[in-house]
C-alpha positions as CSV (number, residue, x, y, z in Angstrom):
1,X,-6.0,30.3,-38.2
2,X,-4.1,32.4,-40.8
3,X,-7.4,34.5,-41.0
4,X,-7.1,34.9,-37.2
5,X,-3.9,36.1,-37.5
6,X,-4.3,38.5,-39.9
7,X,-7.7,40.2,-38.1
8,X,-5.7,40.7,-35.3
9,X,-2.8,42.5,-37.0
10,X,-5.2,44.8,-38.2
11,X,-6.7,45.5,-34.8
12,X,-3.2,45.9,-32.9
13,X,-2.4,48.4,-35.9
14,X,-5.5,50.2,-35.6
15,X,-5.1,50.4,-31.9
16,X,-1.6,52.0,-32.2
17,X,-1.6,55.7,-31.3
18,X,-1.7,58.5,-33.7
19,X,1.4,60.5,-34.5
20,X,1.3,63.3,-32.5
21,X,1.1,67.1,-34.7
22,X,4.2,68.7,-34.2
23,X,4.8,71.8,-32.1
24,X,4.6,75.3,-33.8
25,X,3.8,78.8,-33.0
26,X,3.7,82.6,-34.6
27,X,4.5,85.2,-31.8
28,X,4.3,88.6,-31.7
29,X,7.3,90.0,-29.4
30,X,7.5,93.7,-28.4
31,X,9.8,96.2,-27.5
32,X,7.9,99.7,-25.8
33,X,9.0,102.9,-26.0
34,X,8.5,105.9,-28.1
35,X,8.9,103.3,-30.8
36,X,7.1,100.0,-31.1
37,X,9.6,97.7,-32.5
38,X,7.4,94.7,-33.3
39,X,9.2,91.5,-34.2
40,X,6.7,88.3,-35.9
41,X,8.7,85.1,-34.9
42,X,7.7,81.5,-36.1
43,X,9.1,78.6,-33.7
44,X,8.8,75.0,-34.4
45,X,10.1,71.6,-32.7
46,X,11.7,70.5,-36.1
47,X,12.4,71.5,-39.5
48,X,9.6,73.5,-41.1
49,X,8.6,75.7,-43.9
50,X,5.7,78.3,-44.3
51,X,4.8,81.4,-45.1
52,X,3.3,84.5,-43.0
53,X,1.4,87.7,-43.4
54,X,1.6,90.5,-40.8
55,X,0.0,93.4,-40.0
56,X,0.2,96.6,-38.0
57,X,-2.8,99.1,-37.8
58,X,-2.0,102.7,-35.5
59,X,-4.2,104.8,-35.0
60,X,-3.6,108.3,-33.1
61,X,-4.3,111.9,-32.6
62,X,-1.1,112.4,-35.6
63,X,-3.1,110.0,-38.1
64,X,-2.9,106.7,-38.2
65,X,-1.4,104.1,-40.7
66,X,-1.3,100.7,-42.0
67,X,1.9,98.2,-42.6
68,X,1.4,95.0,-44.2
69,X,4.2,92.4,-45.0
70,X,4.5,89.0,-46.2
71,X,6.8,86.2,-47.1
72,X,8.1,82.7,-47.2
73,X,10.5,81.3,-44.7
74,X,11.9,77.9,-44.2
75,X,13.5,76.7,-40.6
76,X,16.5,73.8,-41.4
77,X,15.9,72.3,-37.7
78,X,14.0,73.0,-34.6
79,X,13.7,76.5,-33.1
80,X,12.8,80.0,-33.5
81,X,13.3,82.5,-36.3
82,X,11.8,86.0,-36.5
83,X,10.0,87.0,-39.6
84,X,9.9,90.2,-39.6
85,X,10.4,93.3,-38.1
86,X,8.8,96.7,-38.1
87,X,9.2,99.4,-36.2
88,X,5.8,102.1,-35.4
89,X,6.2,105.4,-33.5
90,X,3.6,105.5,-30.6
91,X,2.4,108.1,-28.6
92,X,0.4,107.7,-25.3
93,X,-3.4,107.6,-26.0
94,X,-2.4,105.6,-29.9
95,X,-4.3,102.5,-30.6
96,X,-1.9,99.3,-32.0
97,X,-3.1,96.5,-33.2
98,X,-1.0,93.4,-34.8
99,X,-2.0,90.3,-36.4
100,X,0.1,87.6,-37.4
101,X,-0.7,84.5,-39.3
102,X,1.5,81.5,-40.4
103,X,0.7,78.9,-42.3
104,X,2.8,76.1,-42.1
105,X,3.6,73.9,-44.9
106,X,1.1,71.0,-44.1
107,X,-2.0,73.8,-44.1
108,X,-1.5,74.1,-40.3
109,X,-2.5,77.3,-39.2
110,X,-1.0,79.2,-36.1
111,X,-2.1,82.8,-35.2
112,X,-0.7,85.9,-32.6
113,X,-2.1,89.2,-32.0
114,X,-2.0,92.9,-29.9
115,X,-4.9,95.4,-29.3
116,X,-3.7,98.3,-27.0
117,X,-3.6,101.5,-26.4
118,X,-0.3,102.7,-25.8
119,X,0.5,103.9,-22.4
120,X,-1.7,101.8,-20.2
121,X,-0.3,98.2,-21.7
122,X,1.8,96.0,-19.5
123,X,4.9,94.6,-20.4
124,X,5.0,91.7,-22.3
C-alpha cells in the first residue's frame, strides 16, 4: 500500500504543469526626423539582469557609418528600461539598419531589428 502511495505521488508531481518562462523583450523604438534617435529598451515581467549589444549600420549618398555599443544592465522589478540611446542623421534615400540583442541572465535570448530606407518608412 505504502508503495502505492508513493507511485502515485510521483505521477500527480509529474503531471503538475511546468513553470511558465517569464516575459521579456528587446525593442528598438524610433524617433524620425532629420535625426534618427534610436532608443534599445529591455522590458521584463519581473526583476532581471542581462546584457545587450546594439548596432546601427547607415548607409547614404554622404558615406555611411557604423555604431556599436554594449553593456550590462540589471532591472530591480518588472518593467521597461532603455539601454541605450544613439542618435544617426538621415537623409531621404539613406539605408538604416538596427539590431539589438539581449541576453538575459538565464541564457534567454530576445532579439529586435529595422531595415529601411529613410523617407518611405512608416511610423512606428
Amino acid at each position: 500500500m505504502m508503495r502505492l502511495l508513493v507511485l502515485l505521488g510521483a505521477l500527480f508531481a509529474c503531471m503538475s504543469s511546468p513553470s511558465p518562462l517569464p516575459s521579456r523583450s528587446a525593442q528598438i523604438h524610433v524617433e524620425r526626423g532629420v535625426t534618427y534617435v534610436l532608443s534599445a529598451v529591455a522590458e521584463a515581467d519581473g526583476p532581471a539582469r542581462g546584457a545587450y549589444d546594439i548596432e546601427v549600420r547607415r548607409q547614404g549618398a554622404a558615406g555611411s557609418s557604423v555604431a556599436r555599443q554594449s553593456g550590462a544592465f540589471e532591472l530591480l522589478d518588472a518593467g521597461t528600461r532603455t539601454l541605450s540611446t544613439q542618435s544617426v542623421s538621415a537623409a531621404p534615400g539613406d539605408h538604416i539598419v538596427v539590431s539589438l540583442t539581449v541576453t538575459w541572465a538565464d541564457g534567454q535570448i530576445s532579439r529586435d531589428a529595422l531595415d529601411e530606407t529613410v523617407g518611405d518608412a512608416p511610423a512606428r
